[in-house]
C-alpha positions in Angstrom: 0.0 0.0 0.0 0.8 3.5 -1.2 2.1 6.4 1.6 -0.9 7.9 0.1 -3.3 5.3 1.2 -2.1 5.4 4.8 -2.6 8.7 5.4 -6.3 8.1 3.8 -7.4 5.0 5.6 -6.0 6.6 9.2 -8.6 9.4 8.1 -11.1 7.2 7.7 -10.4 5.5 10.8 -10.3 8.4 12.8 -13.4 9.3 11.2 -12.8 12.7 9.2 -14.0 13.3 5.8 -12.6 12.9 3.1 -12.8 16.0 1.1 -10.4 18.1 -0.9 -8.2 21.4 0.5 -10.8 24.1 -0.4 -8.2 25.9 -2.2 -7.1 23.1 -4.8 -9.7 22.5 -7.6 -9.8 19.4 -9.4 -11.5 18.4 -12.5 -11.1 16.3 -15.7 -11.5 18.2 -19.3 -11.6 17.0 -22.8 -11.0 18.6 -25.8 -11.3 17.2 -29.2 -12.1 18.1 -33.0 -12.8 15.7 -36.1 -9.9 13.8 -35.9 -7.0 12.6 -34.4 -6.0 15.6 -31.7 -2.8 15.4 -29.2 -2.1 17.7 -25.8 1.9 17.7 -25.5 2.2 21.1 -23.0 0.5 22.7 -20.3 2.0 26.2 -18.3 -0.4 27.9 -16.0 -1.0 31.9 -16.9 -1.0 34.5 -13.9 -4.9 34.2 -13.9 -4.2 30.5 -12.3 -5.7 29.4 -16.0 -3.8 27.5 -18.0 -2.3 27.4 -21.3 -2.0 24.3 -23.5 -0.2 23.4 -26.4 -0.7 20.8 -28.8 -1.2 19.0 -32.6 -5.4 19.4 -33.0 -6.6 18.1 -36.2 -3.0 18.2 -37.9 -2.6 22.0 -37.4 -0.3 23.7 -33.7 -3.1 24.7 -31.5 -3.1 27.0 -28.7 -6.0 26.7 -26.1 -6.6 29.2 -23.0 -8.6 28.1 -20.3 -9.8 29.4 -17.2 -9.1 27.9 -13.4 -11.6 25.3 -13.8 -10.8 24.1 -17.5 -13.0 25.5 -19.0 -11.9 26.7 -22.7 -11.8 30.8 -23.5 -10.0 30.6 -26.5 -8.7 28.7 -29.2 -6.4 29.4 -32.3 -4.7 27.4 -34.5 -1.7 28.6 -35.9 0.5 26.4 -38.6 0.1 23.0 -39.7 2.1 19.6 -37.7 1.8 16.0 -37.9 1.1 13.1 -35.5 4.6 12.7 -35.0 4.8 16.3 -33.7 5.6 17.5 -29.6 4.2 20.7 -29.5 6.0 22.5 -26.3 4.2 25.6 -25.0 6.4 28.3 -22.5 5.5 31.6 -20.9 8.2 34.4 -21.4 6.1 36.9 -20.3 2.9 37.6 -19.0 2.0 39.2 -22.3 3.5 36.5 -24.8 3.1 33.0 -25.5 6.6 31.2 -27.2 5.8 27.5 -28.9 8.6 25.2 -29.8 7.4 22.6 -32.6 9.1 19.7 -34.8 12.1 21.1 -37.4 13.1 23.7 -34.7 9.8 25.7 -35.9 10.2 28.5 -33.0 6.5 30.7 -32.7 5.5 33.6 -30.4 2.1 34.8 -30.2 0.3 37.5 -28.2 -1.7 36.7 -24.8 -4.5 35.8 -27.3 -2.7 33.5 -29.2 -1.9 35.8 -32.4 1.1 35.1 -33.9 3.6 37.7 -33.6 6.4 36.1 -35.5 7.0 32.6 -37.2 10.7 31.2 -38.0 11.8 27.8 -39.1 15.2 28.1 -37.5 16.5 24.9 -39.3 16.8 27.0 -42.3 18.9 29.6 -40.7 21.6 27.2 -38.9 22.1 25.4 -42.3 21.7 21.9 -40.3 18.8 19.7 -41.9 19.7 17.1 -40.1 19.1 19.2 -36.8 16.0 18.6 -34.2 15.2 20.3 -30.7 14.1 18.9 -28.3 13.9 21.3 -25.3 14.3 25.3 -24.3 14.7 27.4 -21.2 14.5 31.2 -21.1 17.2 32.4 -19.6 18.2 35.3 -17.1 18.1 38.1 -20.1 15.3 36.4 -21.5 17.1 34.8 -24.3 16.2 31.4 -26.0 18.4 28.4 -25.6 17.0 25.6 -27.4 19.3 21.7 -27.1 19.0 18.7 -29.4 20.8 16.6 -31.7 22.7 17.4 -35.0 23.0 14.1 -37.4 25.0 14.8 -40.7 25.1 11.4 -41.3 24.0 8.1 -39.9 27.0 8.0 -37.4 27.5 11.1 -36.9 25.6 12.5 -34.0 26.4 15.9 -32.2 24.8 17.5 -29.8 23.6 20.9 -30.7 22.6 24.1 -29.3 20.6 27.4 -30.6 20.7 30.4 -28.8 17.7 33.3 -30.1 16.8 36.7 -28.8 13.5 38.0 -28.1 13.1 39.1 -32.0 13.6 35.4 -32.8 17.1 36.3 -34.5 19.6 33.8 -34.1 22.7 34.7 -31.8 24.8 31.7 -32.2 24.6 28.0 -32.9 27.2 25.7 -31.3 27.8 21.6 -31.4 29.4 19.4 -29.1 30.6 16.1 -28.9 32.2 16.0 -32.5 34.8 13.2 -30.9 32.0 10.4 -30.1 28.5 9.9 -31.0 26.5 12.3 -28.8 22.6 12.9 -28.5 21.0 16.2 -26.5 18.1 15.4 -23.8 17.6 18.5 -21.9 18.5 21.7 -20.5 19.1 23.5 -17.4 20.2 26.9 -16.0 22.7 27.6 -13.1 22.5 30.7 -10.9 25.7 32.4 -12.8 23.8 31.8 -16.3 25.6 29.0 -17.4 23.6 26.3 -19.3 23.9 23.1 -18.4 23.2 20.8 -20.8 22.5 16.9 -20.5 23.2 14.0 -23.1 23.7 10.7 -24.0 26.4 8.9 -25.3 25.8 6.4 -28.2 27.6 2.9 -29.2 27.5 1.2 -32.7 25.8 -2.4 -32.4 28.8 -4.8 -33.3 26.3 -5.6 -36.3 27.6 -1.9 -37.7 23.8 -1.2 -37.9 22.5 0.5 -35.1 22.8 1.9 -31.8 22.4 1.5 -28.1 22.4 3.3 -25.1 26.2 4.7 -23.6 26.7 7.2 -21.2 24.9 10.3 -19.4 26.7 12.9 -20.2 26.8 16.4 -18.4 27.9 19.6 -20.2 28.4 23.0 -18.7 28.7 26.3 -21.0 28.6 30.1 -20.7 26.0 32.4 -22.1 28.4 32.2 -25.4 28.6 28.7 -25.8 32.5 28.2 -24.7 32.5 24.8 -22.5 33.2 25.5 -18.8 33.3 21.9 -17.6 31.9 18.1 -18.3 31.6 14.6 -17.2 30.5 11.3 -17.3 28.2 9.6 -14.9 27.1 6.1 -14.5 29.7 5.3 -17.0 29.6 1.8 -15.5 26.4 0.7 -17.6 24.3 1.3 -20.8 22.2 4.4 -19.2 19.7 6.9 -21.3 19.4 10.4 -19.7 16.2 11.5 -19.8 15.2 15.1 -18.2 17.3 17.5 -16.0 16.3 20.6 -13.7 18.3 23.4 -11.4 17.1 22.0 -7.9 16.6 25.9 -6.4 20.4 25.2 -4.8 22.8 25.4 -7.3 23.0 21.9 -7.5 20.9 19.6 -10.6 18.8 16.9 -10.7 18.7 13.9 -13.4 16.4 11.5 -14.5 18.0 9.1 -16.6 17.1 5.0 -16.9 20.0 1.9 -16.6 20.0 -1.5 -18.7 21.7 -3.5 -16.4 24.8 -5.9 -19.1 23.7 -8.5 -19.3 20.3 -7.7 -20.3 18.0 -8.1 -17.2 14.4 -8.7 -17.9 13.9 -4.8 -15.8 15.6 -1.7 -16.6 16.6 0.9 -13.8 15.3 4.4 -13.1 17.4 6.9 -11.1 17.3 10.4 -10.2 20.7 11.8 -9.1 22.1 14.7 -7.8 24.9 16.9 -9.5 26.6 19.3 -8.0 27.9 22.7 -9.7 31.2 20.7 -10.7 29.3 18.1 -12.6 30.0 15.5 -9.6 27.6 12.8 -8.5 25.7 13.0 -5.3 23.1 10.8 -3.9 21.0 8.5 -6.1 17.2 7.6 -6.0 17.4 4.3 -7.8 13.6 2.4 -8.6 13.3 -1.1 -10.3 10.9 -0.5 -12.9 8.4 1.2 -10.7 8.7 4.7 -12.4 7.2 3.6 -15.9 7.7 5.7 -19.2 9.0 8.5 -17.9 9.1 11.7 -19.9 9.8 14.4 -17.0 11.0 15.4 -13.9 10.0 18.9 -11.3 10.6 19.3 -8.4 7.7 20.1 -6.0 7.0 23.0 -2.9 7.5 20.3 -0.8 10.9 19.2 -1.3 10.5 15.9 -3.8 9.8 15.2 -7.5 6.5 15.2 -9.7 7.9 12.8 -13.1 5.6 13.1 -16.1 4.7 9.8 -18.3 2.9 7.6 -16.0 2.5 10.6 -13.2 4.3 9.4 -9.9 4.9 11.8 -6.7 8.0 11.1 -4.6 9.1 12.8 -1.9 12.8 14.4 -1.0 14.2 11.3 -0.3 12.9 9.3 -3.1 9.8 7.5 -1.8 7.3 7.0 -4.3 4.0 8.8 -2.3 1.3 8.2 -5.0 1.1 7.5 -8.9 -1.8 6.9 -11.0 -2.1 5.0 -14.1 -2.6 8.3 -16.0 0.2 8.7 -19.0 1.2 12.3 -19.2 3.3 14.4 -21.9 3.5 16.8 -19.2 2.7 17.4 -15.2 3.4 20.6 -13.5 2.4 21.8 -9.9 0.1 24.5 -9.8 0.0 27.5 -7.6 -2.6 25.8 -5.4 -0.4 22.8 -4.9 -2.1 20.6 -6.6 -1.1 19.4 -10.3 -2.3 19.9 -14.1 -1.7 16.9 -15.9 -1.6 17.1 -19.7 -1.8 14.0 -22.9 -4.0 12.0 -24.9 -7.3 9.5 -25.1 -8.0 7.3 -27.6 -11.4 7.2 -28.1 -12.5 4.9 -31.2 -10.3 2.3 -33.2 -7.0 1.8 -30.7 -5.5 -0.9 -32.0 -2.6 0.5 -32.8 -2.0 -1.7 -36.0 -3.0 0.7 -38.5 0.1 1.8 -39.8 1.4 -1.6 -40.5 -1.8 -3.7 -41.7 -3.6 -0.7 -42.5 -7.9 0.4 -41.7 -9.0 3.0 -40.1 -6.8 5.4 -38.0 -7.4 5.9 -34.4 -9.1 8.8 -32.8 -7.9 10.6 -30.4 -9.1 13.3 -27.6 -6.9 16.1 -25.4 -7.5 15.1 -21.8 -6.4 18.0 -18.8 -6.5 16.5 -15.0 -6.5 18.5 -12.6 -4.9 16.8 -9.2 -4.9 17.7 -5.8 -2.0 17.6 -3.8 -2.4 14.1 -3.0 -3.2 13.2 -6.8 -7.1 12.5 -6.0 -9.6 13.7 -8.2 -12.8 14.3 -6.2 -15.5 14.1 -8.7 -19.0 12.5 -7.9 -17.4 11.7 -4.7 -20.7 11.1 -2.6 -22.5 8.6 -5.1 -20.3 5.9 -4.0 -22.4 4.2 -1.3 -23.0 0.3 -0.4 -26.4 -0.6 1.0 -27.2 -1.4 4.1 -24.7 0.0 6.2 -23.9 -1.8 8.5 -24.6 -4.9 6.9 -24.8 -8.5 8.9 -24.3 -11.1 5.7 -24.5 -9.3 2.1 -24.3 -5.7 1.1 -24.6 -4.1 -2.0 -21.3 -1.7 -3.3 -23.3 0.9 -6.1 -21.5 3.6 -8.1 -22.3 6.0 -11.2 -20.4 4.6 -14.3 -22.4 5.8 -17.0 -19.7 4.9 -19.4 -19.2 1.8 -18.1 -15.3 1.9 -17.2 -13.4 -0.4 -15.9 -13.1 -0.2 -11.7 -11.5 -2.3 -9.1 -12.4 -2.5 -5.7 -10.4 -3.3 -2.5 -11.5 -3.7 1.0 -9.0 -3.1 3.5 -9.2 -3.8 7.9 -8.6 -0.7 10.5 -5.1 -2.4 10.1 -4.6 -1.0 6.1 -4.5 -4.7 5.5 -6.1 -6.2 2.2 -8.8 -7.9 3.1 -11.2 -8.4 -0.3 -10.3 -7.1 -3.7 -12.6 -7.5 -6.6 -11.5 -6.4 -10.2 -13.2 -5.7 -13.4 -15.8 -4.2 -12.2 -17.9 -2.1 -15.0 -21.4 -2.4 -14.6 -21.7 -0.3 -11.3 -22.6 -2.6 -8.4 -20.9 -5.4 -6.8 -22.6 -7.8 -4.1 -20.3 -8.0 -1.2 -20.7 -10.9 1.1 -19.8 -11.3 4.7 -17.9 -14.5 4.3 -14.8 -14.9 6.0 -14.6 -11.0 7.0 -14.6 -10.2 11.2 -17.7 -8.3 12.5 -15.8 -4.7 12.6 -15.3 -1.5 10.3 -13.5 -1.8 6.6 -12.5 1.0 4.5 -13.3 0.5 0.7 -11.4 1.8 -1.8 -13.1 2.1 -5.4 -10.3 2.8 -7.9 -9.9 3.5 -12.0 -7.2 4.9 -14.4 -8.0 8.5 -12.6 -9.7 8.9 -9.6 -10.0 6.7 -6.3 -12.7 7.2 -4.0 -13.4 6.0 0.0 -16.2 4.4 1.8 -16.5 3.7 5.4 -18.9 0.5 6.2 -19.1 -1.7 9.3 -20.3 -5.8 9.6 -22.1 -6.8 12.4 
C-alpha cells in the first residue's frame, strides 16, 4: 500500500471526511475536434488558467482556459503531424513562445496571435538538426538543445541560442569526438547552461545503436565549455530530463539497462553538484514507468511526467496513477495539471502496419490535488445497508461503463477483499470470512479513487 493510502485509511479510521483542501480545484477536461488531436504542453497563466499546447486536427493549436478548465479561447496557428511534440512556455505575461518539430520557434500575443514565425532549421544550415527542449534564460534569451545528425553515425549534440526578436545569436555543437545525442537543459545561478546528453555505441552488427553514457555539459552564455563529465559510465544508461534543484545543485532522470540484459531496466534520479559530480541517487526497479519528465515540488520531492508518480525528498514513491502524461506541472494551489492523450475509437494500434482506419484521439487536462485525488462525484459511491450483517450491495455511477477495481481493506490497512473488473456499477459484497468490525473501501480506475467507510455486524 501506497504512503498515500495510509494517510487516507488513518482518516477514515479516525473518522474525518474525506474532502479536498478548499483551495485546490480538481477536475477532468476534454477537448477534441474531427480527428486525431494530441495535448503535448501545459503552463499555467497569472490568472491560475492554463495554457495548452498541442497537434489538433493536424494544425499547432493553442487553447486558454480558465481555473476550472473551462476553454476561453482557441487558435490554430501552422500545420504539424502526428509525430509532432508541441512544447508551449510563458516568457512573459503578455506572450506566448511554442517550440514545434524542425526547430519551428513561434511567439504569439496573450490571445494567441502570432507575432512572428521562423523555421530556424533554415537559418543554422543543419537539416539534419532537431530540438528537443528550451529554457529562457536570465536576459530572457532562448536556448534551445537537441541533436545534429549529418550522417548516420555522426551525432552531435547541438545548441541554438535566439533573442527575443527570434534572430539567431549563435549555434554551437558538441561532442564531434564520439556519437553524442541532446536530452535536456538547465540553467545555473551564474547563467551558465547546463546541458544533458547521451552517449551512443554502434551495435557490433555496424547497424544501429544503443544506449552509452549520461553525459553532463556546462557552458557560458556564449557557448565556450566551462566543464563536463561522465556519470554512471559503469552501464548502458539513457538520460532522460534535467532541472536546477533551487540550490545550485541539478537533478537527473535518466534510466539503466543492467549488461547482461536483465528482464527490468533501472530508473534513477541523481544529484549533480555545480562541478558536474555525482551525489546521492534515487534508484527504482521499474516502478517509475515511461518516464518523460521530472519537477521538483514545494514540498521538497519530485513530480515525473509519463505515467504521473509523486515522490518525496528522499525518493519515496507517495502516490502515482495509471494516467500517461506528456507533461505534469504543480500549480500554484499545490495541486497538479496533468496534460496528454485519449484514444477514443479504433486503438488498436495496428493501423500503420496492416492498414484500416486510424485511431481517434481526444486532449484530456487532469486536474490533481495535492495528493493526486480527483474528487468528482465523490458522494454517489455508497454500499447498501450500512452496516450490513451477511451481504451488502457496493453501487457507483459509471455511465460509461469503465473499468473499476475494488479493495477492502481492515482498521489495520490490511487487504482484506479485492474485486476487479468491475464495470457495470454494483458489486454484491458478502460477509464470508470478514470479522464483525469497520472496513474501508477503496473504489479505484485509471483516474480517480474514491473512499467508503462501512461496518459488519
Amino acid at each position: 500500500m501506497t504512503f498515500k493510502n495510509q494517510i487516507i485509511l488513518i482518516i477514515l479510521i479516525l473518522g474525518l471526511p474525506i474532502v479536498s483542501n478548499a483551495q485546490v480545484i480538481t477536475f477532468k477536461k476534454y477537448y477534441s475536434t474531427d480527428r486525431r488531436d494530441y495535448g503535448h504542453s501545459i503552463k499555467q497563466t497569472e490568472d491560475n488558467g492554463f495554457i495548452i499546447g498541442g497537434c489538433l486536427d493536424n494544425l499547432i493549436t493553442l487553447i486558454k482556459t480558465d481555473s476550472l478548465g473551462n476553454v476561453e479561447w482557441k487558435n490554430s496557428i501552422d500545420t504539424c503531424t502526428i509525430y509532432s511534440n508541441i512544447k508551449v512556455y510563458i516568457p512573459t505575461t503578455d506572450e506566448f513562445l511554442i517550440l514545434a518539430e524542425d526547430i519551428q520557434l513561434i511567439k504569439t500575443d496573450r490571445l494567441g496571435n502570432v507575432i512572428w514565425n521562423y523555421t530556424l532549421i533554415d537559418s543554422v544550415n543543419d537539416e539534419g538538426l532537431g530540438i528537443y527542449e528550451l529554457i529562457i534564460d536570465k536576459n530572457g534569451k532562448y536556448v534551445m538543445v537537441g541533436t545534429s545528425r549529418s550522417d548516420y553515425y555522426d551525432h552531435n549534440m547541438g545548441v541554438l541560442k535566439v533573442n527575443i526578436n527570434g534572430e539567431i545569436e549563435w549555434y554551437k555543437e558538441y561532442g564531434q569526438d564520439t556519437i553524442l545525442v541532446g536530452a535536456g537543459i538547465a540553467i545555473d545561478n551564474n547563467n551558465n547552461y547546463v546541458l544533458l546528453g547521451n552517449t551512443l555505441r554502434v551495435l557490433e552488427s555496424g547497424t544501429g545503436f544503443q544506449p552509452g553514457d549520461v553525459y553532463f555539459l556546462k557552458v557560458d552564455s556564449f557557448g565556450n565549455q566551462l566543464s563536463q563529465s561522465y556519470l554512471a559510465n559503469e552501464r548502458r544508461t539513457s538520460a532522460i530530463d534535467i532541472i536546477n534543484n533551487g540550490s545550485d545543485n541539478f537533478s537527473i532522470l535518466y534510466r539503466s539497462y543492467p549488461d547482461p540484459p536483465e528482464p527490468n531496466s533501472y530508473y534513477h534520479i541523481s544529484e549533480i553538484t555545480p562541478s558536474g559530480i555525482e551525489g546521492k541517487i534515487f534508484t527504482f526497479n521499474n516502478t517509475l514507468r515511461y518516464p518523460r519528465t521530472i519537477s521538483e515540488t514545494s514540498d521538497g520531492g519530485f513530480i515525473v511526467g509519463g505515467f504521473v508518480t509523486k515522490l518525496n525528498q528522499f525518493g519515496t514513491i507517495e502516490w502515482e496513477t495509471n494516467t500517461v502524461s506528456w507533461e505534469v506541472i504543480q500549480t500554484n494551489d499545490d495541486g497538479y495539471a496533468i496534460i496528454g492523450n485519449r484514444c477514443v475509437q479504433d486503438c488498436d494500434g495496428n493501423w500503420e502496419i496492416y492498414g484500416g482506419p486510424e485511431p481517434d484521439y481526444d486532449v484530456f487536462f487532469l486536474k490533481l490535488d495535492e495528493y493526486g485525488f480527483l474528487y468528482q462525484e465523490i458522494n454517489n459511491l455508497k454500499i447498501q445497508p450500512n452496516p450490513f450483517t451477511k451481504t451488502g450491495m457496493i453501487t457507483f455511477p459509471n455511465l460509461n461503463n469503465e473499468v473499476h477495481n475494488i479493495r477492502i481493506y481492515d482498521t489495520y490497512g490490511r487487504l482484506a477483499r479485492n474485486y476487479e473488473d468491475i464495470n457495470d456499477g454494483k458489486q454484491p459484497i458478502y460477509k464470508g470470512e470478514l470479522r464483525v468490525g469497520m472496513y474501508i473501501l477503496e473504489l479505484s480506475n485509471d483516474e480517480q479513487r474514491q473512499y467508503l467507510k462501512f461496518i459488519i455486524n
